[in-house]
N, CA, C and O atoms as a MOPAC input file, in Angstrom:
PM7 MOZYME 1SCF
protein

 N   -124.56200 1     6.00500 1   -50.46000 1
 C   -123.97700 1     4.71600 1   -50.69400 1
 C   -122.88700 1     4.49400 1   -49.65400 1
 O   -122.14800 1     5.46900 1   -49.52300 1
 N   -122.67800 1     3.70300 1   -49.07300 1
 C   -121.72200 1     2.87900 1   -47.79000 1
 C   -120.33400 1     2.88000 1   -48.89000 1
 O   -120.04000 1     2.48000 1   -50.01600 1
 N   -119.84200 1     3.47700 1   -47.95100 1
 C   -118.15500 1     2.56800 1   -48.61300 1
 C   -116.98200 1     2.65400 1   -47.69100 1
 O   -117.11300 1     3.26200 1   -46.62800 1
 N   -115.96600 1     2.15500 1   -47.97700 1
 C   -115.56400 1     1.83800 1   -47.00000 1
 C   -114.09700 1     2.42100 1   -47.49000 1
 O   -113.67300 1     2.13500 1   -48.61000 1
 N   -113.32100 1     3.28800 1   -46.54400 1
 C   -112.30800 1     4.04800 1   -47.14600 1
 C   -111.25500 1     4.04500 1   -45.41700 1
 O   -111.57200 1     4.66900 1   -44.40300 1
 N   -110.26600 1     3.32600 1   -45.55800 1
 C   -109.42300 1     3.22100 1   -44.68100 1
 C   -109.93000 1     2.44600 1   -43.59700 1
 O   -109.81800 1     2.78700 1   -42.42000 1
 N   -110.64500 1     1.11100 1   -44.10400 1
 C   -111.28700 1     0.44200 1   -42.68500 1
 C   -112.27900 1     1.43900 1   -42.12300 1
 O   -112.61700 1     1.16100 1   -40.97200 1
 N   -112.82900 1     2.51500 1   -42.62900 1
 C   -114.00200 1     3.01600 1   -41.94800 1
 C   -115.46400 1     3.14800 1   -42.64600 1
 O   -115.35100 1     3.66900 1   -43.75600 1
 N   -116.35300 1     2.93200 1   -42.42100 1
 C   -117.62200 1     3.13600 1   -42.85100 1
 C   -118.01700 1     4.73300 1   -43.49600 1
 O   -117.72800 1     5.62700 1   -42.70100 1
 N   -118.45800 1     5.07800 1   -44.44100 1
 C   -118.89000 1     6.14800 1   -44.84300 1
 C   -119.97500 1     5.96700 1   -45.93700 1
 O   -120.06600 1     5.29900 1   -46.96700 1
 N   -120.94000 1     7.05900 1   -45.11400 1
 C   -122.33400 1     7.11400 1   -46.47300 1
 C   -121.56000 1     8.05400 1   -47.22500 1
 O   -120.73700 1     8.78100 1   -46.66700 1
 N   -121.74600 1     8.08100 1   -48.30400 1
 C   -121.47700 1     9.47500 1   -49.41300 1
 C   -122.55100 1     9.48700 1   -50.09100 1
 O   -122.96400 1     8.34800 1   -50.30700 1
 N   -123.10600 1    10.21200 1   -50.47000 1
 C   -123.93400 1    10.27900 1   -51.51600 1
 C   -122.97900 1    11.51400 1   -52.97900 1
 O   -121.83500 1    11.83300 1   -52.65400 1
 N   -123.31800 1    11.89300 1   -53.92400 1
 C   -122.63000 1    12.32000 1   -54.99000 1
 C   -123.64200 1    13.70200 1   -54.71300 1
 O   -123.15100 1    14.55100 1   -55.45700 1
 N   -124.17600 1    13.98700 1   -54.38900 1
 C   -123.88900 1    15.43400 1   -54.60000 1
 C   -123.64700 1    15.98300 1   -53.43700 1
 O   -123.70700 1    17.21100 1   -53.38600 1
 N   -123.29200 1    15.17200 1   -52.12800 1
 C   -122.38000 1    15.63800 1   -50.69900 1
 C   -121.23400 1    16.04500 1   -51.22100 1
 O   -120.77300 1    17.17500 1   -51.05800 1
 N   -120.48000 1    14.74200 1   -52.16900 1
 C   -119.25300 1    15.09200 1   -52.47900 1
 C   -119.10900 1    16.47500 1   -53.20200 1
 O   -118.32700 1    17.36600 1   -52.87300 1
 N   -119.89600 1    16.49800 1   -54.12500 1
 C   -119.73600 1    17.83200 1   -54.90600 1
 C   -119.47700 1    19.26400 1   -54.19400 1
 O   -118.62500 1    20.10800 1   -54.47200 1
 N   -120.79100 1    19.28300 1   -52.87500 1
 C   -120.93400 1    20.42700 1   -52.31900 1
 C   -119.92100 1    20.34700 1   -51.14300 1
 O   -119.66000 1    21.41900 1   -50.59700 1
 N   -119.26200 1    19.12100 1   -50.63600 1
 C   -117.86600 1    19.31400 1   -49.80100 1
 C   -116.17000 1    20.18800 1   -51.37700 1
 O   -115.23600 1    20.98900 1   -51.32100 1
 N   -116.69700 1    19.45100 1   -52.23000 1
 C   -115.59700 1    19.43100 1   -52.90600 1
 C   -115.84800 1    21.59300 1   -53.67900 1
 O   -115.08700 1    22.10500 1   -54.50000 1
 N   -116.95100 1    22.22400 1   -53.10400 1
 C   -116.87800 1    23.81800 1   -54.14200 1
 C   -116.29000 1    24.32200 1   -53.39100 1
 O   -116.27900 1    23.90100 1   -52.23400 1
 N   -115.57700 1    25.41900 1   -53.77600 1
 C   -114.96100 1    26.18300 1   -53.47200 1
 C   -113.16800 1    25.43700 1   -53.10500 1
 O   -112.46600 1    26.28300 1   -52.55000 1
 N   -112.75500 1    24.66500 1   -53.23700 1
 C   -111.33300 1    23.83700 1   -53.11200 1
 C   -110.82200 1    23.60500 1   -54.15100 1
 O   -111.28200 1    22.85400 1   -55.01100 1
 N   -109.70800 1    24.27800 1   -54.21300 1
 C   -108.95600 1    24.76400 1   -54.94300 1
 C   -108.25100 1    23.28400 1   -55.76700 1
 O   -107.78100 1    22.59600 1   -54.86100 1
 N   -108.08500 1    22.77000 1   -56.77700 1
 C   -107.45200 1    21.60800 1   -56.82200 1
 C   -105.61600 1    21.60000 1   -57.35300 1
 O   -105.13500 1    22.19200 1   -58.31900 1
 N   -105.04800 1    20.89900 1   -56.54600 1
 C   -103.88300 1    20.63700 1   -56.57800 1
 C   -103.59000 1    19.94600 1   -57.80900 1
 O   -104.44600 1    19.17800 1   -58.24900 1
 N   -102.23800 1    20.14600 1   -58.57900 1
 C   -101.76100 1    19.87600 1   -59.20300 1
 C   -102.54100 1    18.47500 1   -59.94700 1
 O   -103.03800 1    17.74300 1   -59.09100 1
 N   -102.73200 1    17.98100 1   -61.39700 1
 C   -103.57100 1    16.63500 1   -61.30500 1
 C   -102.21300 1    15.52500 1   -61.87400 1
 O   -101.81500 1    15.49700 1   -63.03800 1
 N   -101.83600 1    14.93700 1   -61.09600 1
 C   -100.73900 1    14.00900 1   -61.23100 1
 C   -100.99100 1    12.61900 1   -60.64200 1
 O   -100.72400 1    12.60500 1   -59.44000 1
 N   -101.31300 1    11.74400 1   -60.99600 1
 C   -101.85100 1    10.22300 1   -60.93800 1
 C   -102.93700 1    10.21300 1   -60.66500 1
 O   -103.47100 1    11.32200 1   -60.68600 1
 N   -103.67200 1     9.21800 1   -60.34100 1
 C   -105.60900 1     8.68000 1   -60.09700 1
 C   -106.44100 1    10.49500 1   -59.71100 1
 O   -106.57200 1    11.12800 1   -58.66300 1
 N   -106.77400 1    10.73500 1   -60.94400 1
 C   -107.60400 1    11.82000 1   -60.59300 1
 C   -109.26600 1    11.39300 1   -60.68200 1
 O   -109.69400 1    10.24500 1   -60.79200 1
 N   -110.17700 1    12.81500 1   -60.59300 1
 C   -111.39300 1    12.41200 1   -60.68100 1
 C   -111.93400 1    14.00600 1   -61.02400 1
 O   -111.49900 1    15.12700 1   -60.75900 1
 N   -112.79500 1    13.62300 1   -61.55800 1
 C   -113.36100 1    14.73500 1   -62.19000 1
 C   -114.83100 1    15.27500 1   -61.68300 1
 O   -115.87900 1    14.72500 1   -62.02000 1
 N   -114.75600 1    16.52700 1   -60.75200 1
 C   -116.32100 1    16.97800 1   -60.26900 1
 C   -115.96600 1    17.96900 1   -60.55900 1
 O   -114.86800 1    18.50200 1   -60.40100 1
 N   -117.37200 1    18.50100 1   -61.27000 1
 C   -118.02100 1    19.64800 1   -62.17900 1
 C   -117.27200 1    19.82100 1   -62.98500 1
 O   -117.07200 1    18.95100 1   -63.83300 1
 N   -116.75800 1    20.73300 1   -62.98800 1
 C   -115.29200 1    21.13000 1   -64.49700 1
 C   -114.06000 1    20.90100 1   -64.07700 1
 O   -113.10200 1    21.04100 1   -64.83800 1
 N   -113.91200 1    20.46900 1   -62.64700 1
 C   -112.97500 1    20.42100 1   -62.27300 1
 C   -112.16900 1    19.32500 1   -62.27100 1
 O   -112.83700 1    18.40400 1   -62.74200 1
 N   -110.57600 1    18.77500 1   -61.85300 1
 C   -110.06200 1    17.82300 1   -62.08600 1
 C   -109.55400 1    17.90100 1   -60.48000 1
 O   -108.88300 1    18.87700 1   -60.14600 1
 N   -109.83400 1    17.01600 1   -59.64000 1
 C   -108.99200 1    17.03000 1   -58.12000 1
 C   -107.98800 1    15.42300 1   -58.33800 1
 O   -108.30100 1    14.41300 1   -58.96800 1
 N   -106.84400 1    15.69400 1   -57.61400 1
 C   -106.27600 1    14.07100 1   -57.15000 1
 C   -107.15500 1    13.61800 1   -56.20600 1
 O   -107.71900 1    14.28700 1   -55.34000 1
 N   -107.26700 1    12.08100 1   -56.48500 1
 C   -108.26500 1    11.40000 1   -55.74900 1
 C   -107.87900 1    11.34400 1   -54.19700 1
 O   -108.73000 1    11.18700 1   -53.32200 1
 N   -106.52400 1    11.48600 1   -53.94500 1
 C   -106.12300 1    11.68900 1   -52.36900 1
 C   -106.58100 1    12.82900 1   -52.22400 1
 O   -107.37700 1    12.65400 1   -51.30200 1
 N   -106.65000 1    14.21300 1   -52.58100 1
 C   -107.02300 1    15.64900 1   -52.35500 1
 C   -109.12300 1    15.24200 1   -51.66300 1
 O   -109.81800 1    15.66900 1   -50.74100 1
 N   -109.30100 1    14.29300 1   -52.73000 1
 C   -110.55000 1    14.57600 1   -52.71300 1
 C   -110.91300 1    13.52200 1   -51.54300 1
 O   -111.92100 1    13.85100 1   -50.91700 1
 N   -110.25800 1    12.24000 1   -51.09000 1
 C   -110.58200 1    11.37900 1   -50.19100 1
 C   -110.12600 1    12.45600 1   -48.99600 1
 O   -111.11500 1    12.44200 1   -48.26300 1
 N   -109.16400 1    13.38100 1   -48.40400 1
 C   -109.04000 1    14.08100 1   -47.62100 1
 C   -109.85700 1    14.89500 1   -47.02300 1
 O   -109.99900 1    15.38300 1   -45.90100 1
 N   -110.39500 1    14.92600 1   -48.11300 1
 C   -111.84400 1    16.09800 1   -47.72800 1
 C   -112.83900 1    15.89000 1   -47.34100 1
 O   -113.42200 1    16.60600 1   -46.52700 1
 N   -113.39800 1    14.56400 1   -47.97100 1
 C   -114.67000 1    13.91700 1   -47.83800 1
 C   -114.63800 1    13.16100 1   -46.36100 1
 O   -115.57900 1    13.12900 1   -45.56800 1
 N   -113.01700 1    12.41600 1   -46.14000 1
 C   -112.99800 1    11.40200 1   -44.80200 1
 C   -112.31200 1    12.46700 1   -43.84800 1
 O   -111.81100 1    12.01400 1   -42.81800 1
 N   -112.24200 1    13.67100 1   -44.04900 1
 C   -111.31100 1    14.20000 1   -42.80600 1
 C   -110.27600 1    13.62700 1   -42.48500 1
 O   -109.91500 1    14.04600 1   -41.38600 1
 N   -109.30900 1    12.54100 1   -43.06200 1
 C   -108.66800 1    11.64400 1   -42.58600 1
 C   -106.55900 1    12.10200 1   -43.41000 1
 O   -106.25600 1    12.76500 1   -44.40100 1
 N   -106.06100 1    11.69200 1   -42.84800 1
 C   -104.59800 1    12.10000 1   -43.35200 1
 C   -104.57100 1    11.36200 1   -44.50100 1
 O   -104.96400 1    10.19900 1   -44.42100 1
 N   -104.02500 1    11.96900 1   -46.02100 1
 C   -103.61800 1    11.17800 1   -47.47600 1
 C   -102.99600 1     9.93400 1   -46.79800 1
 O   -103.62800 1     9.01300 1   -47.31700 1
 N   -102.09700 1     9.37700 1   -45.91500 1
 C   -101.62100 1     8.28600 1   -45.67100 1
 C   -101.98900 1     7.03500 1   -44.91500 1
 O   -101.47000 1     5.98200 1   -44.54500 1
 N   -103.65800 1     7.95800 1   -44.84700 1
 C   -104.60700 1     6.47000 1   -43.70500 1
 C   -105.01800 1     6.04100 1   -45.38900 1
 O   -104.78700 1     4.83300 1   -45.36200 1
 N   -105.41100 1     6.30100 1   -46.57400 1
 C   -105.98200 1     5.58700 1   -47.52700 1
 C   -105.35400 1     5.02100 1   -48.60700 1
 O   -104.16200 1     5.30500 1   -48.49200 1
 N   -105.51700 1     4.43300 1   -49.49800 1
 C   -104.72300 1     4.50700 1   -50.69800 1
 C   -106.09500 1     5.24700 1   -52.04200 1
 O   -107.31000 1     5.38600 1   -51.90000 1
 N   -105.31000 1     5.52800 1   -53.08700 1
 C   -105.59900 1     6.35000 1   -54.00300 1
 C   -107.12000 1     5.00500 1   -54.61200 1
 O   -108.29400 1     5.20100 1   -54.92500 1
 N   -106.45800 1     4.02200 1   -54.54800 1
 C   -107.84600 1     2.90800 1   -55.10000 1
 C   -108.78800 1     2.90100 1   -54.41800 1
 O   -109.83600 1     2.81100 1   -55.05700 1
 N   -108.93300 1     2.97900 1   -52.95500 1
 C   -109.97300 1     2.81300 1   -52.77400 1
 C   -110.85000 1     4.04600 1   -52.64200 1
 O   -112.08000 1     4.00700 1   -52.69400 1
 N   -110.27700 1     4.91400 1   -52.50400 1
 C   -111.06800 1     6.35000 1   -53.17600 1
 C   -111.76000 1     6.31000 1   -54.00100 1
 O   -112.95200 1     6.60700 1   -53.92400 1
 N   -110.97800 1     5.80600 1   -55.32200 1
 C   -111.31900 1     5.67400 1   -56.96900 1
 C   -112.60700 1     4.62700 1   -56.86200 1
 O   -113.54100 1     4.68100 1   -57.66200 1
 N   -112.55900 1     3.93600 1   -56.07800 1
 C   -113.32200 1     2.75000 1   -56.18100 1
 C   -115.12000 1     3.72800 1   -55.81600 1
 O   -116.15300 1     4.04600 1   -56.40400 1
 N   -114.51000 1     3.82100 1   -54.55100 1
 C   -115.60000 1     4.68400 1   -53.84600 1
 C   -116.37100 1     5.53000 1   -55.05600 1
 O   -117.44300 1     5.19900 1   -55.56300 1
 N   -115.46000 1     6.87200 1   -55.45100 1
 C   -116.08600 1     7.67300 1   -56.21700 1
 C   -116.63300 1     7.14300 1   -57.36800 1
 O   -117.63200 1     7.72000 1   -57.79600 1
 N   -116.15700 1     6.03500 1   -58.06700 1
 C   -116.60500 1     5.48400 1   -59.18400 1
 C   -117.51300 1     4.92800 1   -58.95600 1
 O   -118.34800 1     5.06100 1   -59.85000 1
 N   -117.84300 1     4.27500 1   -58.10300 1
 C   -119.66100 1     3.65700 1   -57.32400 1
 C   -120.46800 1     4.78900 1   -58.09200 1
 O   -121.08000 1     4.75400 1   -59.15900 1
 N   -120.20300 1     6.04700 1   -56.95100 1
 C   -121.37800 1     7.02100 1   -57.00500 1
 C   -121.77900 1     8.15100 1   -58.37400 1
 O   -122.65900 1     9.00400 1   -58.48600 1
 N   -120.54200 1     7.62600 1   -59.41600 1
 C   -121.03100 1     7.80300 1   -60.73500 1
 C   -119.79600 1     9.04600 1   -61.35700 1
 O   -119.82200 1     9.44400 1   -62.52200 1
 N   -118.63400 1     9.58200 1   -60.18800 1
 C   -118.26100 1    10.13000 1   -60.97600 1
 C   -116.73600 1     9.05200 1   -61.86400 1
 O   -116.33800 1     7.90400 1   -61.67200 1
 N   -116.25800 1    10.23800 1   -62.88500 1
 C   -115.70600 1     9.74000 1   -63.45700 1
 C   -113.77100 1     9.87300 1   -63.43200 1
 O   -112.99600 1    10.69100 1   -63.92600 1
 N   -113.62900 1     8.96100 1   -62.82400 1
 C   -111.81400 1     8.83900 1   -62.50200 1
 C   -111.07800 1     8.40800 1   -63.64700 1
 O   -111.61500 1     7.77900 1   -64.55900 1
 N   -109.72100 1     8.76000 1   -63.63500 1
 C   -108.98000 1     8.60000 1   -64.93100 1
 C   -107.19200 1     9.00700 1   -64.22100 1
 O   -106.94900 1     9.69400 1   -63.22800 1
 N   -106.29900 1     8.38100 1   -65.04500 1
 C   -104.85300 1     8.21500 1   -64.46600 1
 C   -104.40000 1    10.06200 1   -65.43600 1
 O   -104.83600 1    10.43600 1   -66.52500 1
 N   -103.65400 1    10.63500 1   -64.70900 1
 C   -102.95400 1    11.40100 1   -65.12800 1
 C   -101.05500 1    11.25400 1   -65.02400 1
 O   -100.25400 1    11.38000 1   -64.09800 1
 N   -100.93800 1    10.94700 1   -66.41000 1
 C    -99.27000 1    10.27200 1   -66.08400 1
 C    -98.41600 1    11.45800 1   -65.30900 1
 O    -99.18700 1    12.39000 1   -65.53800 1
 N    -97.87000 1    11.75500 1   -64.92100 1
 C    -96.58000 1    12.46000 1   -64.68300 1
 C    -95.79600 1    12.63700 1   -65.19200 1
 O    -95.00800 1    11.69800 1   -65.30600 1
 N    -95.40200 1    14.15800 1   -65.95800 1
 C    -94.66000 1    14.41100 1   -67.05200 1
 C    -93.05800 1    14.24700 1   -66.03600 1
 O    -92.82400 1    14.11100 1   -64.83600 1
 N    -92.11000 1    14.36300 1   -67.44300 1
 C    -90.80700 1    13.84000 1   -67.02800 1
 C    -90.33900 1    14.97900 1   -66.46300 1
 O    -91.15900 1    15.87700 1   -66.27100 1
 N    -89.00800 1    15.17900 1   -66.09600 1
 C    -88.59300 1    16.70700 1   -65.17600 1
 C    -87.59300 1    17.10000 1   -66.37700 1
 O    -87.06900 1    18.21300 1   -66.33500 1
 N    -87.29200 1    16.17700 1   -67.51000 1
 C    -85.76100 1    16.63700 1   -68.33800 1
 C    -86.07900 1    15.32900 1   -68.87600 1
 O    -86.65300 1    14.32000 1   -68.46700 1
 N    -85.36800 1    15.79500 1   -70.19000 1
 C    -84.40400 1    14.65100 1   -71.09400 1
 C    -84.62900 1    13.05100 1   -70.43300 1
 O    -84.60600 1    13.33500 1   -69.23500 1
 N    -84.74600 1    12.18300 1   -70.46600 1
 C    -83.96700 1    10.99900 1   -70.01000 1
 C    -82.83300 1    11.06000 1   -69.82000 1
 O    -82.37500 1    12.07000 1   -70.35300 1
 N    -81.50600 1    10.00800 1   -68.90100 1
 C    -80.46000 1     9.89600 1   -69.07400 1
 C    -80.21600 1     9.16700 1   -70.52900 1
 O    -80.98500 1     8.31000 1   -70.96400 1
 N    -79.03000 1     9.62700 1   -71.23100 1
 C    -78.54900 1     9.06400 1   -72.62900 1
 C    -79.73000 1     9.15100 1   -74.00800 1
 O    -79.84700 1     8.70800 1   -75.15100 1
 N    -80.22400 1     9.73800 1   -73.35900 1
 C    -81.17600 1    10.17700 1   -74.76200 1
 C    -81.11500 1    11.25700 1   -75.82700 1
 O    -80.64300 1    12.33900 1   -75.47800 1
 N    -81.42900 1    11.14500 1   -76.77800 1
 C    -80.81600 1    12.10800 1   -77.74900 1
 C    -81.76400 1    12.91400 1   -77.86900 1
 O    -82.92600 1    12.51400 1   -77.80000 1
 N    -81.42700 1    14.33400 1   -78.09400 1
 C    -82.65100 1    15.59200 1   -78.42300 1
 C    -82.81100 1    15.45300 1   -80.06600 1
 O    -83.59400 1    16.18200 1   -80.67400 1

């Protein structure tokens, strides 16, 4: 399937992605993730891999967009807090 990820053209097909994405280790899952095989990657981890391209030529949507075409399944992972709020009570 054609898509288009940082102004550039790319076929992907879904089980390229899979067999680029074995053996890679996945980073922490903290905002727009996606889920191949059992695994959970950030959708920048996984657009890096697939486009060879730096996390800051794409944004996280059009990744999501991309991968969600070819059937897998993306989902938001919030970002837990670091502490307390300010003025909040325990």
């Amino acid at each position: 399937m054609r898509c288009v990820i940082a102004r550039f053209p790319f076929d992907l097909v879904k089980s390229e992605v899979e067999h680029m994405m074995k053996g890679v280790a996945p980073e922490p899952a903290v905002g727009a993730c996606v889920a191949i095989g059992r695994r959970t990657y950030p959708v920048k981890q996984v657009g890096q891999v697939i486009t060879r391209q730096d996390r800051r030529d794409f944004t996280a949507d059009e990744v999501t967009r991309a991968l969600t075409r070819l059937g897998f399944t993306c989902h938001s992972v919030p970002a837990e807090p670091a502490g307390p709020l300010p003025g909040s009570l325990l």
